[in-house]
Structure formats: structure tokens, C-alpha cells
N, C-alpha and C positions, 0 to 999 in steps of 0.2 A: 398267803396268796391274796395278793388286794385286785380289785375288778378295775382293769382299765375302762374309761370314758368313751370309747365308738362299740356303736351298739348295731345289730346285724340281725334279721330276722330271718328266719333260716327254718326254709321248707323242705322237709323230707320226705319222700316219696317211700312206700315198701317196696320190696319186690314183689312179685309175683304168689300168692300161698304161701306170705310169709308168719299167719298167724301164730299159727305155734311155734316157730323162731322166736317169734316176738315174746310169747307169755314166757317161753323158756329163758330169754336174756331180759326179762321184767326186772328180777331182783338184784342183778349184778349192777346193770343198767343204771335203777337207782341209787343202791349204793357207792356206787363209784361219781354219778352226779353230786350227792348230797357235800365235800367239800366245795363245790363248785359253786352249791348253790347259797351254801351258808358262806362262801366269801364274795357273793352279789356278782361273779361273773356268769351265770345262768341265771336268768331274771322270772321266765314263766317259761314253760315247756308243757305239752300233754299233747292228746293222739289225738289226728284229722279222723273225722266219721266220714264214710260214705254215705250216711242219711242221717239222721238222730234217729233214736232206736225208741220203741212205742214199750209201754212199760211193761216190764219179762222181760224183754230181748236182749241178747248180747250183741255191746257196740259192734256194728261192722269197719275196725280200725283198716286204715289203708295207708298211715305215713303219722310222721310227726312234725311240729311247729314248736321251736323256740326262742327264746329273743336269748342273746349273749351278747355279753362287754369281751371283744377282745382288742387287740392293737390292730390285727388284720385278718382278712381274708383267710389268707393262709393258715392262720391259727388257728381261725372258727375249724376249716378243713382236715386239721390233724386233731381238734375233738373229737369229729365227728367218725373218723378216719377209725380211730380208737376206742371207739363205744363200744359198746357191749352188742349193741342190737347191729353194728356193721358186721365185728367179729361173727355173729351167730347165722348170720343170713338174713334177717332182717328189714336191715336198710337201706336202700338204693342209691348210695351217697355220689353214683357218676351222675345221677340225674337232681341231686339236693339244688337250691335255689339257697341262695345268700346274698342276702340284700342290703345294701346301706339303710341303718334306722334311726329316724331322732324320735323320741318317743316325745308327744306333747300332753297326756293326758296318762296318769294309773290310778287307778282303784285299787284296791285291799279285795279280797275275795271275802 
């Protein structure tokens, strides 16, 4: 799988009390990302906070942000369509946002 060149940043809303949806399709979620990400079509991904969380606290997660390489639109949409976290109740993907993206600047974490 090589990472096509148009890149799309791609806003996903939860649904409603979807927390434990969410921790329950964590692990699938991932694994099932991870050839994706080790073939550079998934660039960065991780969960939107409702606040940053004061130290103790658990994140309050309300969606997720990822940047992907695909050829289109549509493609990004049948990822997302097929994740784990759509499967499980999770992700709100009538309301996801996917955007044209040139990326001009990355860091390394």
C-alpha cells in the first residue's frame, strides 16, 4: 500500500455518550490503523478535547482529527465509513468534515 499525494484533514465529531464506544473500539481502531500508518496514508490522528484536562483528570474526548493521503474524497469516506469507532457507535461520520490539505510545515513529535 503506498500513500497517494492529496492530503485531507479530516474532522470527526462523536456522537452523543459515545465514551465508552469509544474506549471499547480503542484497540481495534488502532490496529487496524496501524498498516495505514506505517504505509504514510494516515499521517497524524488523535482525539479533539473539550478542554485540556488539569492533572488527575480524564480527557473529556469528544471526536477525532486526522490528516490522510488519499486520491479522494470518497476514499478518505469509506476509511472512515469502516473504522472501528464508526462500527461501534463512536463516530458521527454524517457530520465528519474533510478538507482539501497542503501541509507546509511538520515536526517530529
Amino acid at each position: 500500500m503506498s500513500a497517494p499525494n492529496k492530503e485531507w484533514l479530516v474532522q470527526i465529531p462523536d456522537k452523543p455518550n459515545a465514551l465508552q464506544h469509544r474506549l471499547d473500539a480503542r484497540p481495534a481502531h488502532l490496529k487496524n490503523l496501524t498498516p495505514r500508518i506505517e504505509a504514510g496514508q494516515v499521517v497524524f490522528g488523535g482525539a479533539m478535547l473539550s478542554k485540556q484536562p488539569v492533572e488527575g483528570e480524564s480527557p473529556d474526548m469528544v471526536g477525532s482529527v486526522m490528516l490522510v493521503k488519499a486520491e479522494s474524497e470518497e476514499e478518505v469516506k469509506e476509511l472512515l465509513k469502516n473504522d472501528e469507532y464508526t462500527k461501534q457507535g463512536a463516530w458521527d461520520v454524517e457530520n465528519a468534515k474533510i478538507i482539501p490539505f497542503r501541509c507546509a510545515v511538520r515536526t517530529a513529535m
